[in-house]
C-alpha positions as CSV (number, residue, x, y, z in Angstrom):
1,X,-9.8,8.0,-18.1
2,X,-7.0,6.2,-20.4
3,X,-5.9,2.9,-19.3
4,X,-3.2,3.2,-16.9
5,X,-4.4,6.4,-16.0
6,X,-5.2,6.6,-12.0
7,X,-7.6,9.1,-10.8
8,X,-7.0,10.7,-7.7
9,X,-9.6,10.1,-5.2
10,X,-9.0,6.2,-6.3
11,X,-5.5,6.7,-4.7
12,X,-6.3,8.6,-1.9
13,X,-9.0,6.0,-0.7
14,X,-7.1,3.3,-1.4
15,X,-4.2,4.4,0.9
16,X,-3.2,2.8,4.0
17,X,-3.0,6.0,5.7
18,X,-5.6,8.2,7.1
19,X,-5.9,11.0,5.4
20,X,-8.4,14.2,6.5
21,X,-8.6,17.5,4.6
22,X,-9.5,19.8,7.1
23,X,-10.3,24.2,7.5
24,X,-8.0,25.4,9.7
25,X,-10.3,25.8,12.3
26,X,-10.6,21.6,12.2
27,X,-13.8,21.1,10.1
28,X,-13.5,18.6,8.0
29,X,-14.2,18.9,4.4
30,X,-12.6,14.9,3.0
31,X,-11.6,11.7,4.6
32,X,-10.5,8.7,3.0
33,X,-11.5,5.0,3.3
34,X,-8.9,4.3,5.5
35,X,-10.0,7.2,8.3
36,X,-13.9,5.8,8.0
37,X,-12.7,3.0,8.8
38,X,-10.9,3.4,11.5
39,X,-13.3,6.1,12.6
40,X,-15.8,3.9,12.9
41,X,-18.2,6.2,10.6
42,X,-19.2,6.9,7.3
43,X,-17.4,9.8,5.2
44,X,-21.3,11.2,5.3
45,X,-20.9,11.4,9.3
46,X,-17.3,12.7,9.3
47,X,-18.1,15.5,6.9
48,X,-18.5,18.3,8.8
49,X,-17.4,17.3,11.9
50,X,-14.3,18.8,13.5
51,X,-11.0,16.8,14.0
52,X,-10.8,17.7,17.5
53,X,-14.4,15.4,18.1
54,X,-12.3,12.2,16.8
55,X,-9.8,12.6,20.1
56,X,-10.1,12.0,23.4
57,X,-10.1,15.1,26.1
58,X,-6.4,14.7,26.9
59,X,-5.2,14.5,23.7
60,X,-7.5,17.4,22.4
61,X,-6.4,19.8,25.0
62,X,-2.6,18.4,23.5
63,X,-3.7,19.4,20.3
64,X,-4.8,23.0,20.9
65,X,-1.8,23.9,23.0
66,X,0.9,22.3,20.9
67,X,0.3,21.5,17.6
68,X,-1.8,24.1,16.7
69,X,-0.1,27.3,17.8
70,X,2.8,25.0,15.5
71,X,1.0,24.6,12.5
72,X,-0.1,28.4,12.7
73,X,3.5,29.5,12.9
74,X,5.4,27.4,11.2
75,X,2.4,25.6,8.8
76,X,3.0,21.6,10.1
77,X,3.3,19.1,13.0
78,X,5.6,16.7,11.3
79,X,4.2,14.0,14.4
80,X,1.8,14.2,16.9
81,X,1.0,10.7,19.3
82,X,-2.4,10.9,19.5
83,X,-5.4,8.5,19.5
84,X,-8.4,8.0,17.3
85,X,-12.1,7.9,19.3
86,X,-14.0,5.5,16.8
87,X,-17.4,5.4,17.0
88,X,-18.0,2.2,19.1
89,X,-15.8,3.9,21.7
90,X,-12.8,2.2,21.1
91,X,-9.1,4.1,20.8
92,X,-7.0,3.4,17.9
93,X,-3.5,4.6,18.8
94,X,-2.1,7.3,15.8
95,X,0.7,9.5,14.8
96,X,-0.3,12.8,13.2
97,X,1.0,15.1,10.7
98,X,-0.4,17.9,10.0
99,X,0.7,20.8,7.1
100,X,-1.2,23.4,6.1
101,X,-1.4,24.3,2.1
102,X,-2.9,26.7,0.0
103,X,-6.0,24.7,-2.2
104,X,-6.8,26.4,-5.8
105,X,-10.2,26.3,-6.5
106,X,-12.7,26.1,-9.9
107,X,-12.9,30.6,-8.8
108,X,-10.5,32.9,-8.7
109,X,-9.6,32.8,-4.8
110,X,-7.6,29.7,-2.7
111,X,-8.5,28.8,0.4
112,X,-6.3,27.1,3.1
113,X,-6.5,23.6,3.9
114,X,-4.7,21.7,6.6
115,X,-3.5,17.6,5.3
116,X,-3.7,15.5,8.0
117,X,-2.0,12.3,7.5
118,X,-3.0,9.5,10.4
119,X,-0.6,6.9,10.5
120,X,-1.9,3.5,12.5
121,X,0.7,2.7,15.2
122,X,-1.1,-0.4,17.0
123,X,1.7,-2.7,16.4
124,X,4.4,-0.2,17.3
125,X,2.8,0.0,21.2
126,X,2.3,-3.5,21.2
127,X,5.9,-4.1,20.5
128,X,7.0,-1.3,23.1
129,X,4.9,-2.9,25.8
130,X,6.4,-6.4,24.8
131,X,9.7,-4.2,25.2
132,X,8.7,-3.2,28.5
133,X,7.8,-5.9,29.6
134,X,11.2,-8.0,28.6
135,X,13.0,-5.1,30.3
136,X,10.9,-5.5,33.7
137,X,11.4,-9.4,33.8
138,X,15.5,-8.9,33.3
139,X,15.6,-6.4,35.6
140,X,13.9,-9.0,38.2
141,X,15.8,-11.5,37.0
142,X,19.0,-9.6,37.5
143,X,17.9,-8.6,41.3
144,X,17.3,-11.9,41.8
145,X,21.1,-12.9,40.4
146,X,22.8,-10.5,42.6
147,X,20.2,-11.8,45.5
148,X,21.9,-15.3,45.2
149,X,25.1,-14.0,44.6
150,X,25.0,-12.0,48.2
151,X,23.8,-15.4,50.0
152,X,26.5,-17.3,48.4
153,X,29.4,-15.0,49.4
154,X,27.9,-14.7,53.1
C-alpha cells in the first residue's frame, strides 16, 4: 500500500454507519466496527448469523412482509425504522437501507449480496419526544388560556 493509498476494509470499519453484507436469505457474511458495536458482539459472533436475529419480533415480522417482498422486486428499501437487539438486551433505534448487488468473485460466477446500511437515529427520537412533549405542554397551556378566557367573559 502507497502512502495516501486507503484500503478498503479500513474505510468500511471506520465508518459511522452500520454496514452488514448479507445473502439474500439474511445470513451475514461482513459487518463493520460500527454494527459490532452497536450489536453488542464480536464480528466472530455476527458471522453467520441472520439479520433477522438482530431485530426484535415486531420489527422482524415488519421486515418479512415489507421490505423484503421490496427488495426482491425492486432490489432496495431506501429506509426502514427499525431497531437493533444488542446483546445485553438493549434496543438501539435504526433506519435501514437495504439494496441488493451483484458481488464478482476471485471464480468465474457472482453471487448476490444485499448492503445494508444502519444508520443510528437515537438523537433523532430523542428530539421528537422532546417535540412531543413541547406540543403536549402548549396544548395544555392553551386549554388552560381559553379556560380563563371563558371565566373572565362570564
Amino acid at each position: 500500500m502507497s502512502e495516501g493509498t486507503v484500503e478498503y476494509r479500513q474505510i468500511f470499519d471506520a465508518a459511522p454507519a452500520g454496514y452488514l453484507l448479507t445473502r439474500p436469505d439474511g445470513t451475514i457474511v461482513d459487518a463493520n466496527r460500527t454494527m459490532c458495536e452497536w450489536a453488542g458482539r464480536g464480528q466472530e459472533e455476527l458471522l453467520g448469523m441472520n439479520l433477522l436475529a438482530l431485530l426484535p419480533a415486531g420489527d422482524r415480522i415488519m421486515f418479512l412482509t415489507h421490505a423484503m417482498p421490496a427488495i426482491e422486486s425492486n432490489g432496495s428499501v431506501k429506509e426502514l425504522a427499525v431497531e437493533i437487539l444488542a446483546a445485553n438486551g438493549e434496543r438501539l433505534p435504526v433506519l435501514l437501507a437495504v439494496s441488493r448487488t451483484l458481488l464478482s468473485t476471485a471464480g468465474p460466477a457472482a453471487s448476490e449480496l444485499n448492503v445494508v446500511v444502519v444508520f443510528g437515529v437515537h438523537e433523532r427520537r430523542l428530539y421528537e419526544r422532546e417535540l412531543a412533549a413541547t406540543l403536549r405542554r402548549l396544548e395544555e397551556s392553551e386549554s388552560e388560556r381559553a379556560k380563563l378566557l371563558e371565566e373572565a367573559r362570564h
